[in-house]
C-alpha positions in Angstrom: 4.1 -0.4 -5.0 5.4 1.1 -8.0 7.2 -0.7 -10.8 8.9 1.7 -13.8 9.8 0.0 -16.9 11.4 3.0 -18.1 14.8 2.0 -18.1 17.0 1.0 -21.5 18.4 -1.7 -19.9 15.0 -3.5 -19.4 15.0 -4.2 -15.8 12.1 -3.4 -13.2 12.9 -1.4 -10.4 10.2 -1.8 -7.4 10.3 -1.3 -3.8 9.4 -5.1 -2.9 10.9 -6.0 0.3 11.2 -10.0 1.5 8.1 -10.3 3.6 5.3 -8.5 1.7 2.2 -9.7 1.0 1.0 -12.5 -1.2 0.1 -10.4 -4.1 2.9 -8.2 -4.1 5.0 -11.8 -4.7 2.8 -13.0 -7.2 3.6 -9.9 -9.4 7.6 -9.9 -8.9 7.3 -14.3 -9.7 5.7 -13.2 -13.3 8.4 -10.8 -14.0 10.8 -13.1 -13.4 8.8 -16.0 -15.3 8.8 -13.5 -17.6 12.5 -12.8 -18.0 13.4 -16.4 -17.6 14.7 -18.5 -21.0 11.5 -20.3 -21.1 9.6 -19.1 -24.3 6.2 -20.6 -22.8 4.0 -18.9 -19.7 1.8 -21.2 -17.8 -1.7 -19.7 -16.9 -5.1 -21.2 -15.5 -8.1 -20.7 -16.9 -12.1 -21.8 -17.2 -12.7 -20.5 -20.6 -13.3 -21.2 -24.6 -11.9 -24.6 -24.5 -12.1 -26.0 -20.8 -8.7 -26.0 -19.9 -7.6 -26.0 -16.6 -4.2 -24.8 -17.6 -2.5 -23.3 -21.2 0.4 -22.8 -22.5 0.9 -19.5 -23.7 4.1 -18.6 -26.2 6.0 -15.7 -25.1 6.6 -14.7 -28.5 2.5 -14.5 -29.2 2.0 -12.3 -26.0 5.0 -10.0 -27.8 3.2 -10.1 -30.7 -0.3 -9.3 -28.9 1.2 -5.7 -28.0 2.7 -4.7 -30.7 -0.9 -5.3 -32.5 -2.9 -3.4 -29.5 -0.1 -0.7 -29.4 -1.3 1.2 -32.6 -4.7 0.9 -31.2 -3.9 1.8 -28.0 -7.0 4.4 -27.0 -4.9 7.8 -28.2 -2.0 6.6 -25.8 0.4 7.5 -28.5 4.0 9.1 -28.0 3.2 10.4 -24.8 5.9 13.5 -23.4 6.0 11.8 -20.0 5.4 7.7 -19.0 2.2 6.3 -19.5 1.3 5.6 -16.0 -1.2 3.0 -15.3 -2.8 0.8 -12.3 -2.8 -3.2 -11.6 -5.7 -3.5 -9.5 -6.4 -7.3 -10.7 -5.3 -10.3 -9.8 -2.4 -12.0 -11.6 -4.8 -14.8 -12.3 -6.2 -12.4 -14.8 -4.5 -12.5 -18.4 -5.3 -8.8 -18.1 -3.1 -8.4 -15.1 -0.6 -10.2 -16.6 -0.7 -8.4 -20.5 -0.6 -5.0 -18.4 2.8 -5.9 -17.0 3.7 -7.2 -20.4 2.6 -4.0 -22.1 4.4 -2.1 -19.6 7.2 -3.9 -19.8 7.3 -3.3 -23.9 6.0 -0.2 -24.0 7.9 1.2 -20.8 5.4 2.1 -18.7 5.1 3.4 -14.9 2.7 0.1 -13.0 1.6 1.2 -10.0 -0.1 -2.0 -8.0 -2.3 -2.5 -5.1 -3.5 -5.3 -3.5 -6.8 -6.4 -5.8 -10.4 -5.0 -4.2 -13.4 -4.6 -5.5 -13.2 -0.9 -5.0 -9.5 0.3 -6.5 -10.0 3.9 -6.1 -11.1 4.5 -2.5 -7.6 5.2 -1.5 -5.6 6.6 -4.2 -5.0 10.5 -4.8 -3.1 9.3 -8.0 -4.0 10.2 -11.8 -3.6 7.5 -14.4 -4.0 7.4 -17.8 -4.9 4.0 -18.4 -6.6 1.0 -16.6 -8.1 -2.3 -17.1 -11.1 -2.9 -14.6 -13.8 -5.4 -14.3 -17.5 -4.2 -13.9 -17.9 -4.8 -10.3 -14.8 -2.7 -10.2 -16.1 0.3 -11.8 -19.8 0.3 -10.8 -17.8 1.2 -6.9 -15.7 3.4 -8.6 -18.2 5.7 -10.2 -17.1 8.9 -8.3 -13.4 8.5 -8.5 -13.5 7.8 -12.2 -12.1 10.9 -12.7 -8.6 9.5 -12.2 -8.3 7.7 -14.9 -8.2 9.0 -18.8 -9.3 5.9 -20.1 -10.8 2.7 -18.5 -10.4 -0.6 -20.5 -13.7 -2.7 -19.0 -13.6 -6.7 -19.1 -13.6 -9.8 -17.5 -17.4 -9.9 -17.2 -20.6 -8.4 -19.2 -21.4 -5.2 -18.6 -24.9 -4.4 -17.6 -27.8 -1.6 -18.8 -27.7 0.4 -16.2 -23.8 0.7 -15.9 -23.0 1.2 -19.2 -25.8 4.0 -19.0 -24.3 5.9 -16.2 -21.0 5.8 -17.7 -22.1 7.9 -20.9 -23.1 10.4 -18.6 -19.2 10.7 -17.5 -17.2 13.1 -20.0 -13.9 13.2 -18.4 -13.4 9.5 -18.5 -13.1 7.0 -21.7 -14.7 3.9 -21.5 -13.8 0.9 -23.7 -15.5 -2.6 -23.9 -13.1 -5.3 -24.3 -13.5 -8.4 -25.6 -11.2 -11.5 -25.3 -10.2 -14.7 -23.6 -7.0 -16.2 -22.2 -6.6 -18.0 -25.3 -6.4 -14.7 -27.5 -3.6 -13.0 -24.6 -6.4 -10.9 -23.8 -8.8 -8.6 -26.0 -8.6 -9.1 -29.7 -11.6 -6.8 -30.3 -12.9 -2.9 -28.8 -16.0 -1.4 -28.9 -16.8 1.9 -27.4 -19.2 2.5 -24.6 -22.1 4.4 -26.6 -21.5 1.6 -29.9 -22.9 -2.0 -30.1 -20.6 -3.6 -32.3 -16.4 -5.0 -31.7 -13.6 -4.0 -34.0 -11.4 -6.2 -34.0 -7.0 -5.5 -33.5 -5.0 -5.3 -36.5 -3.8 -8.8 -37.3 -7.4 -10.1 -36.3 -9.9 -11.4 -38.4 -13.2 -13.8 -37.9 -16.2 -15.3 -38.8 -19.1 -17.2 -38.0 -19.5 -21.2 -38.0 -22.7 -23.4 -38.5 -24.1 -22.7 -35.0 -23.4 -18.5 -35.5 -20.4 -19.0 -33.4 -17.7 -16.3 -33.5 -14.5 -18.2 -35.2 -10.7 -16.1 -34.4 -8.3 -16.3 -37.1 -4.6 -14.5 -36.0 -1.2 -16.1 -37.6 0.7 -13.6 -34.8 -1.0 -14.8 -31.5 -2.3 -18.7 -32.7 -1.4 -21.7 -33.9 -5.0 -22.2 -35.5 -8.5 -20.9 -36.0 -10.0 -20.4 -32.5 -13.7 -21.5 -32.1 -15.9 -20.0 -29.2 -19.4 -20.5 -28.3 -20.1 -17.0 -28.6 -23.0 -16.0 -30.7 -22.0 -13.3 -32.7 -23.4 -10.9 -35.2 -21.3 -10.5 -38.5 -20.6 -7.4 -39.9 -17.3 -8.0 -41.4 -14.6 -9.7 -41.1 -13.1 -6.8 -39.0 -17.1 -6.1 -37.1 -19.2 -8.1 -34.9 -21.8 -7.8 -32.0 -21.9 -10.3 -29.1 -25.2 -11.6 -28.9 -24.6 -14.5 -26.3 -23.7 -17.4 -25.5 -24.2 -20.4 -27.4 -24.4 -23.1 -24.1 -27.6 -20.5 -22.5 -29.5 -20.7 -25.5 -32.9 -21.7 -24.4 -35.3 -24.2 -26.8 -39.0 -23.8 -25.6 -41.5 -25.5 -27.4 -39.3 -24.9 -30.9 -38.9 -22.0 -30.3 -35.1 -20.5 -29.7 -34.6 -17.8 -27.5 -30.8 -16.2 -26.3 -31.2 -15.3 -22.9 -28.5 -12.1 -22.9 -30.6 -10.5 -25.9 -33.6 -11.0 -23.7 -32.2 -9.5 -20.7 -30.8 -6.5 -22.6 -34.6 -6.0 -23.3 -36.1 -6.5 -20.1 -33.0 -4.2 -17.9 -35.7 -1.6 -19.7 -38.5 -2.0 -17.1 -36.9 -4.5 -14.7 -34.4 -2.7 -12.1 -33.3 -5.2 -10.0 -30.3 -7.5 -10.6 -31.8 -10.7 -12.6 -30.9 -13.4 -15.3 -33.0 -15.5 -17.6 -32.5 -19.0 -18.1 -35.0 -22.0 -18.0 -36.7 -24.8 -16.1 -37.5 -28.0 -17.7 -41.1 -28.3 -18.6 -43.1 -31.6 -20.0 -44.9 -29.9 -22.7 -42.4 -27.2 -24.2 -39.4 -29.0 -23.1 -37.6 -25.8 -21.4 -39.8 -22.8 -19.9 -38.6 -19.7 -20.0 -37.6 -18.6 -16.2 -37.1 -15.1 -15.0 -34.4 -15.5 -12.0 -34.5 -12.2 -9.8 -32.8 -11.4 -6.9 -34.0 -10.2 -3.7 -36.8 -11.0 -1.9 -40.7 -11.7 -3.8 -42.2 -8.6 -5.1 -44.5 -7.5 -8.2 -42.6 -7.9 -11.6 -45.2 -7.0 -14.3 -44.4 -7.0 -17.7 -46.8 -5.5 -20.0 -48.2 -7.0 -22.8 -47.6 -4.0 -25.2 -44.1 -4.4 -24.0 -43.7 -8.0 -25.8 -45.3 -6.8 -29.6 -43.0 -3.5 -29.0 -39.5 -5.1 -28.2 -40.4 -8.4 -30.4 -40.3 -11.0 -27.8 -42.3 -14.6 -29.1 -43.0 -15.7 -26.1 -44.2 -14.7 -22.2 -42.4 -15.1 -19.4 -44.6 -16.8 -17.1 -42.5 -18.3 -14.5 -40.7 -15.9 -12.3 -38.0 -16.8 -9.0 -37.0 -15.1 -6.3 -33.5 -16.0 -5.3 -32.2 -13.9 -2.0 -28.7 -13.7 -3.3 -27.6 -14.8 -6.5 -24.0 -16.6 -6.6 -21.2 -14.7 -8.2 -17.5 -15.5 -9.7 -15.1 -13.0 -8.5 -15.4 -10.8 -11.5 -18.8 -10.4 -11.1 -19.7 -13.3 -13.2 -23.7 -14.3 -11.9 -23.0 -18.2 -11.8 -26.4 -18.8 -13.7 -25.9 -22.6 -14.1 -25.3 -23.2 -10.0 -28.4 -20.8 -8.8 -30.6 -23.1 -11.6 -29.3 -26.1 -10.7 -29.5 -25.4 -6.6 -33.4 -24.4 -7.6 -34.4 -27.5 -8.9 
């Protein structure tokens, strides 16, 4: 299905017929939310602050575009329509700041029901596309479609991220955002560590090393997240974790997603590390792998090389780990269904 923006009299033209399917209706009720007289769009979400719903000002998701516009990947003044794909679902505030950018910008949408591999099917070129991990990992020989793939929704692993430096027809960006923010507030490129954040963006750190968002055009005050954060700048961070998987094990403080970076070196299969409560160190370091029980060894010379203070001694085998849709691994649930 194919909506074009294009027009001057800012309507969407689509061939949507009464009885399609759920998804195609989900995308025509947002364009019509959107074009209603209501300045505020209602969304769900699980994030920053535990809200089950937020109310999101029209004006601010306006004001989100016009910030990402300038640095919009190259995408600038292009001779024909930026065409892009909505392969998410609208419960995404990606899906629903692509039909807003499109919608601004003018841009061709072309949309498809939401899979977990977009590109089987299509024999269509696009020049931009937002895409979750899962998305792209079954994508990697049809990649070639796209000029430049816009990855969030979920951390990207090693290995992926890895394989897609070896494409060179393809740019790959690392979002990062929330539905608070209207999406990403910050970039990073696929071979660089660190986010840069949008113009009209800046940030800092709190007490706990938290990220803090400051942005007059897109909220009504500071923004505080529990991700742990490395400060460059006010414009430059690097995500180091998450502030609610920090692990405390005998004093000592460990961030499980800077471990795992470490450990995706010389462990191949999918895995997570989190803990298990222990009488003597309080929490015990737990190495959660998935598949059936084989030999994991991790080298001794390995811990004084990579800087790691303390062993992983405990190690379990989980035959499927639980996922969110966007790939998410639901590390709480598998722990908690452990023990």
């Amino acid at each position: 299905m194919w909506l074009n923006f294009t027009k001057k009299n800012n309507q969407f033209y689509c061939n949507f017929y009464k009885n399609e399917d759920y998804w195609k209706k989900e995308i025509i009720s947002f364009i019509k939310e959107w074009y209603n007289k209501n300045e505020f769009i209602y969304v769900s979400t699980s994030g920053t602050i535990n809200k089950k719903q937020l109310v999101l000002k029209k004006k601010y998701m306006v004001n989100s575009v016009k910030m990402t516009k300038n640095f919009f990947f190259g995408l600038k003044k292009p001779i024909k329509p930026i065409k892009t794909l909505l392969c998410l679902p609208l419960n995404y505030i990606a899906s629903k700041m692509l039909l807003v950018r499109a919608i601004i910008l003018k841009w061709k949408v072309f949309c498809i029901k939401p899979s977990s591999n977009p590109l089987k099917e299509l024999n269509i070129n696009f020049d931009f596309v937002p895409m979750i991990p899962i998305q792209v990992r079954n994508s990697i020989s049809n990649l070639h479609k796209i000029k430049i793939i816009l990855i969030g929704g979920a951390p990207i692993s090693n290995d992926l991220e890895e394989e897609l430096k070896k494409n060179k027809n393809t740019k790959f960006y690392i979002s990062y955002g929330m539905t608070e923010t209207m999406g990403h507030i910050a970039i990073r490129k696929i071979n660089e560590k660190c986010y840069k954040t949008l113009s009209g963006i800046s940030i800092n750190r709190d007490k706990r090393g938290c990220l803090i968002v400051y942005s007059k055009k897109i909220l009504e005050k500071p923004l505080y997240t529990n991700d742990l954060i490395k400060l460059y700048s006010k414009k430059k961070f690097e995500w180091l974790g998450r502030y609610d998987n920090v692990i405390n094990s005998g004093g000592i403080k460990i961030i499980p997603e800077e471990l795992e970076k470490k450990l995706s070196k010389i462990i191949f299969l999918p895995f997570f590390i989190s803990y298990v409560k222990d009488k003597i160190l309080g929490q015990k370091i737990t190495l959660f792998v998935e598949g059936n029980k084989t030999d994991i060894n991790i080298p001794d010379s390995f811990y004084k090389e990579e800087n790691i203070p303390l062993k992983i001694k405990n190690i379990v085998f989980i035959e499927k780990f639980l996922k969110t849709n966007s790939g998410k691994i639901k590390r709480n649930n598998i722990v908690n269904k452990y023990i």
